[in-house]
N, C-alpha and C positions, 0 to 999 in steps of 0.2 A: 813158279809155283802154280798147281792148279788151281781153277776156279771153286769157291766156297760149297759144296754140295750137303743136300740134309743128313741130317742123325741118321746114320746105320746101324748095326748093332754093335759094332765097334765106339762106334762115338757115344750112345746111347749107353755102354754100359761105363765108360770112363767117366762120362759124367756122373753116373748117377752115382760113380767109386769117390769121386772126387767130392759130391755135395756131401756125402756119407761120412768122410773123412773130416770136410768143416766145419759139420754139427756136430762134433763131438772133441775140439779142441779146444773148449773154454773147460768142461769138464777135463780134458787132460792137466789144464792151468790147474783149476781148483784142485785137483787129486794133489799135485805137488806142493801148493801154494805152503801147508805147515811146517816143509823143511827146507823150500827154496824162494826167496822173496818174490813180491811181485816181478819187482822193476829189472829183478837179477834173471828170472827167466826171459821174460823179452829181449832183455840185451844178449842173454845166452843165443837166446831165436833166433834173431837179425845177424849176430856174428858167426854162428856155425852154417847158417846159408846163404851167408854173405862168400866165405868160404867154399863151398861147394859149389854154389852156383858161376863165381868166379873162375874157380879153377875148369868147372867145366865148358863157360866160351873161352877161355884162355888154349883148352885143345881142340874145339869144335870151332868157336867162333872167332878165332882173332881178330878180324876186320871191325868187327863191333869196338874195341878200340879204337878208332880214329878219330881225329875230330872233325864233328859233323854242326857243330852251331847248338846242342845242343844241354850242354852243362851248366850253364847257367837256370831253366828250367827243369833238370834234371836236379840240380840241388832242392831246388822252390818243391819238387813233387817230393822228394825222400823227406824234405821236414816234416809237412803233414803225414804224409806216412808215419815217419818217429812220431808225431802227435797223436796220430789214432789209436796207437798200441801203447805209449806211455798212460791216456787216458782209458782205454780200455781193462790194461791187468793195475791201473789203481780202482776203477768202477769193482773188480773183480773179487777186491779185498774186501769188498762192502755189500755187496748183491749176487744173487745167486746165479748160475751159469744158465739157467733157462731163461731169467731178467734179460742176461749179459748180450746174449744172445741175439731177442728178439731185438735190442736195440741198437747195435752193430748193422742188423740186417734193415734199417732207415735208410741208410746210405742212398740205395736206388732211387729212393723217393727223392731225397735230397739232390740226386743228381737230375733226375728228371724236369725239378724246378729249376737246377744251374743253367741248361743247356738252355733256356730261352734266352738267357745274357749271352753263352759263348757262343751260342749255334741258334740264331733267330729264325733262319729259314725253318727249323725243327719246331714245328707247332704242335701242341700236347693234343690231342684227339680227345671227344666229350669223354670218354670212358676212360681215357689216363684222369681225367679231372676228378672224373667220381673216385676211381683208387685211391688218387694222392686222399679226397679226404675221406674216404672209407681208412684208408692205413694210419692216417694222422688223431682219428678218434680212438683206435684200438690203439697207440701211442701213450693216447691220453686216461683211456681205463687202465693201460698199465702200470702206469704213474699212480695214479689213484691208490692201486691198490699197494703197493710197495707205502705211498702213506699212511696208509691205513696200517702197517705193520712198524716200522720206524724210519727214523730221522737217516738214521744212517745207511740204511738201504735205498732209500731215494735218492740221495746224493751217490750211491753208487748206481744206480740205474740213469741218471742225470751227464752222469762220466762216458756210461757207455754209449749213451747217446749222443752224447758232445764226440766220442768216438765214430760213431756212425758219419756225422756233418763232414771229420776230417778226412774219414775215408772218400765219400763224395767230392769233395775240394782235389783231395790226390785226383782222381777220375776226370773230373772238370780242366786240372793243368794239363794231364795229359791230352785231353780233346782238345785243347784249345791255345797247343802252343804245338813249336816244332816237334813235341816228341810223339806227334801222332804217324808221323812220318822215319820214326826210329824203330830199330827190329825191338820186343816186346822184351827178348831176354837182356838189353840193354836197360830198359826202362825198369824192369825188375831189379838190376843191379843197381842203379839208380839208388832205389829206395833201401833194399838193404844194407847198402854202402855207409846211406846218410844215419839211417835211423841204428848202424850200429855206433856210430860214434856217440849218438846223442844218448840213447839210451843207457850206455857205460855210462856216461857220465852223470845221468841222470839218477843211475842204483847209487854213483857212489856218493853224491849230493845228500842223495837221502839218508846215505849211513849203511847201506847195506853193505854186510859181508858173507860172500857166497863162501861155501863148504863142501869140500868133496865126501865127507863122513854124513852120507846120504842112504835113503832106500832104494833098492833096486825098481819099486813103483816112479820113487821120483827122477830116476835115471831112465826109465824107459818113456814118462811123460816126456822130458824134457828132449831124445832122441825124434818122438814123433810128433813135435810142436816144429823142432828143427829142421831133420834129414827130411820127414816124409810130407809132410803140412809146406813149410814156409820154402823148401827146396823142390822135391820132388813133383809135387802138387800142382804147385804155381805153374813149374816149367811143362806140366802135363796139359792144364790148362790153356798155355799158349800156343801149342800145338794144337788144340782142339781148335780154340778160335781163327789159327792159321788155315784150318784144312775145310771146316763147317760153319754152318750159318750161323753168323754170331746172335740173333733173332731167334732161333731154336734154342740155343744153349743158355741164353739168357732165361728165356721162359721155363726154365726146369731147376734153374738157383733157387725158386720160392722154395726146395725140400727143403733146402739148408734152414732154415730158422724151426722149421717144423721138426726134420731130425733131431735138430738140437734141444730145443725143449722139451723134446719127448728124452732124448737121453740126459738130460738133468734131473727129469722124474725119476727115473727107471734106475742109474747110476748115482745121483747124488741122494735122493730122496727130496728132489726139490719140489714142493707144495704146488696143486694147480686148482685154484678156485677158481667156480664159476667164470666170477671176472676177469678173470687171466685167463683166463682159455677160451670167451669171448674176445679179448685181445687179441691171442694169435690167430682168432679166426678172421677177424676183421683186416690186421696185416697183411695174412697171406692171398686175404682175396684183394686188395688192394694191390699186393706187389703185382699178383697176377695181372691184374686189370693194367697195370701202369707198362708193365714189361711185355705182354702180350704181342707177337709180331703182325706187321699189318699184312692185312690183305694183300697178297701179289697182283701187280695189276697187269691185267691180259695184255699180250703185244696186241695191235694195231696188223691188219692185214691177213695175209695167209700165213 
């Protein structure tokens, strides 16, 4: 494999395809949500690109089959995985997709504070310090204002939050066990292996019965949560990170929370006051500041 080289215009436009695509998959969820349950689309998610993704290193990858030491934490990562998304399309039920959004997008932060525990040599720099609590205030006017409107939007923003943590925790097992050392679209499968089993069982605990006497809106959500989001996407994504700085790429994810609550505006009619839109502003200059790549440092000599 060649060495990691910057954003081209290649790289540069799949990401910014790909952040494009993120911010506008909770509004996909919400579009469906009144004829397809929560818990029954996720589990839809996870098993139609459990699927896909399967069958395609089954022709591409076979050797990612083998065993390598590493299924024991590849279980531990796919349960929070299933935990983020089971918390996340229940938050979904209760909060609005611009809410849902902005607080999924925690994560980073939350991983930034994990890795002092897994990766102690990785010391946070004064300016990741200031982000983390620049992003954690706009966190907390978020919150705010969801109680200011109801009970039950705040325990949905509370979900998606707690979704955010789990997604960091996934991030932190993989940094910090053998599956950093495992090819990406193993690690992928991993998680949708896991979280397809749990979350079936999870719709069907709750009582849901899925239905194919559907809208063609909520057949075509459910298509691009699936095929293009949680399959295509992902696997797009790991190629990027295989081939470009993952320091580059990282710093251009702060779109994702902004696309997306700008398309909960604009698609849902989801509300932005004042104080929520000092929210996202304070987040995204946060994520900026926390994810921001360091300084390259000059070689030494000629």
């Amino acid at each position: 494999m060649s060495a990691s080289r910057s954003l081209d215009r290649l790289g540069l436009f799949l990401t910014l395809g790909f952040c494009l695509s993120w911010s506008v998959q909770q509004v996909a969820a919400k579009l469906a949500m009144p004829e397809v349950p929560a818990l029954t689309q996720a589990a839809v998610r996870s098993v139609g690109a459990c699927l896909v993704v399967g069958i395609w290193m089954w022709l591409r990858q076979p050797d990612v089959f083998r065993r390598d030491g590493t299924l024991a934490s590849g279980l531990i990562a796919g349960f929070f995985f299933a935990l983020e998304f089971l918390l996340l399309f229940l938050g979904l039920q209760r909060t609005t997709a611009s809410h849902a959004i902005l607080f999924i997008y925690t994560a980073p932060l939350f991983v930034s504070l994990g890795v002092i525990w897994v990766a102690p040599d990785e010391r946070l720099r004064l300016s990741q310090w200031l982000g983390l609590a620049l992003a954690f205030i706009g966190v907390a006017l978020a919150l705010s204002v969801s109680f200011s409107v109801s009970k039950d939007m705040l325990i949905g923003d509370v979900l998606c939050l707690l979704a955010g943590l789990g997604w960091a925790i996934t991030t932190l097992i993989i940094k910090g066990t053998k599956l950093r050392f495992a090819p990406a679209s193993k690690i992928l499968l991993y998680q949708l292996a896991v979280s397809s089993v749990f979350l079936v069982l999870a719709a069907l605990l709750k009582g849901e019965s899925p239905s194919f006497s559907i809208s063609a809106l909520a057949y075509a959500s459910l298509a691009y949560q699936t095929i293009w989001v949680a399959a295509i996407t992902f696997m797009g994504w790991m190629w990027l990170v295989a081939h470009y700085r993952a320091a580059e790429l990282s710093a251009l994810t702060f779109l994702t929370p902004v696309l997306g609550v700008l398309a909960g505006w604009a698609i849902m009619g989801d509300p932005l006051p004042p104080q929520f839109t000092l929210a996202v502003a304070l987040l995204i200059l946060g994520l900026l500041l926390v994810s921001w790549p360091r300084k390259a440092t000059q070689p030494q000599g000629t």
